[in-house]
NUVO-748994 format. One record per residue (C-alpha): x negated, y negated, z negated. Coordinates in steps of 0.001 Angstrom, whole numbers, padded with zeros to 6 digits, always signed. Last residue first. Example, Ala and Ser with C-alpha at 12.3 -4.5 7.8 and 13.67 -1.06 7.14 Angstrom:
REM residues 2
-013670+001060-007140/-012300+004500-007800/
//
This chain:
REM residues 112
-101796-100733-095669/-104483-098823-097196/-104516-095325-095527/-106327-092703-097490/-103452-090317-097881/-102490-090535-094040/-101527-086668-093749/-104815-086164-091792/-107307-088385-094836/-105297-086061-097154/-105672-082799-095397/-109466-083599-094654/-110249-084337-098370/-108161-081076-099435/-110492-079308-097271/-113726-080647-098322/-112826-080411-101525/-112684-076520-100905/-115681-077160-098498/-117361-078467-101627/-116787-075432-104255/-117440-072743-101341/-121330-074663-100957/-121319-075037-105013/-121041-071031-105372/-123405-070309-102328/-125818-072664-104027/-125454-071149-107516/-125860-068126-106400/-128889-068787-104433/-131102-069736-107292/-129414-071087-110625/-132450-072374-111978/-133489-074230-109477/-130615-076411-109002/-130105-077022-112557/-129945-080785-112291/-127931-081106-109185/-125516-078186-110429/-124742-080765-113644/-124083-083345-111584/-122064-081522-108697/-119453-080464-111667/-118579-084063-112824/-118922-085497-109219/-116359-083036-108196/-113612-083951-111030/-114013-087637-109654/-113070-086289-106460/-110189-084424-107821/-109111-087669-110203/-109289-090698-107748/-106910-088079-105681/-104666-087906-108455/-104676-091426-108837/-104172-092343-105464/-101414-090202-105023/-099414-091850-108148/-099917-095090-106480/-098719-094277-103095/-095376-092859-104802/-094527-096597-105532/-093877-097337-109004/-090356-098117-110522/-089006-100473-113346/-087115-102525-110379/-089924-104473-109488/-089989-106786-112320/-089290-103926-114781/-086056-102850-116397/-085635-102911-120389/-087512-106119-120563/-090796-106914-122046/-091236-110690-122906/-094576-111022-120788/-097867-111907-123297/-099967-109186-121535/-097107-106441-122188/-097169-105840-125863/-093958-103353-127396/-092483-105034-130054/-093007-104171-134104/-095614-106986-134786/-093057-109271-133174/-090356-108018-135040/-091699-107577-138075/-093860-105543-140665/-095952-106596-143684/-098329-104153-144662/-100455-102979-141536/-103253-100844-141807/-105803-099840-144528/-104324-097891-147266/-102123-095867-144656/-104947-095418-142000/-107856-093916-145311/-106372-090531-145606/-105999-089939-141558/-109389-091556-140923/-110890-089634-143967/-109563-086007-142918/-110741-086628-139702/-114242-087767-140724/-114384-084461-143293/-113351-082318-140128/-116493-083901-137897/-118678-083359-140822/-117837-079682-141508/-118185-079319-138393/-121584-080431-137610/-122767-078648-140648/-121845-075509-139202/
//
């Protein structure tokens, strides 16, 4: 309980305490939009779009990334869980295994 009460009283401070401690003076250069010292533009340099491939890579960075988060916590608790917990985490990786196979078939992996 205590916990909590000191995780709501440190959100109630940073939320009381930003007006009295940020920014005063404002302009137009504080008030722009920072793009690594590039004038931003209302279209970008490639025609303000992003290649499908890129979106696909990140949401395949994210399901295998997703896996390593659950096998970690199996891998220490191995044990403990007995043959449930293996039968549980053998389904969970052919599932990944499955979507890994359909990606690396469909050309998903391909770096050209």
């Amino acid at each position: 309980m205590g916990l909590i009460a000191l995780a709501f009283g440190f959100a109630l401070f940073s939320v009381a305490s930003a007006p009295m401690t940020g920014p005063r003076r404002y302009n137009r250069a504080k008030l722009d939009a920072y793009e690594c010292g590039i004038e931003p533009t209302p279209q970008g340099a490639g025609g303000g779009k992003f290649p499908v491939k890129f979106y696909l890579t990140a949401m395949l960075f994210i399901v295998f990334d997703i896996e390593i988060i659950f096998l970690y916590p199996w891998a220490v608790s191995f044990n403990a869980l007995g043959l449930f917990g293996f039968v549980e985490m053998v389904l969970f990786i052919g599932t990944v295994f499955v979507a890994y196979a359909y990606v690396w078939r469909r050309g998903g992996l391909d770096w050209d």
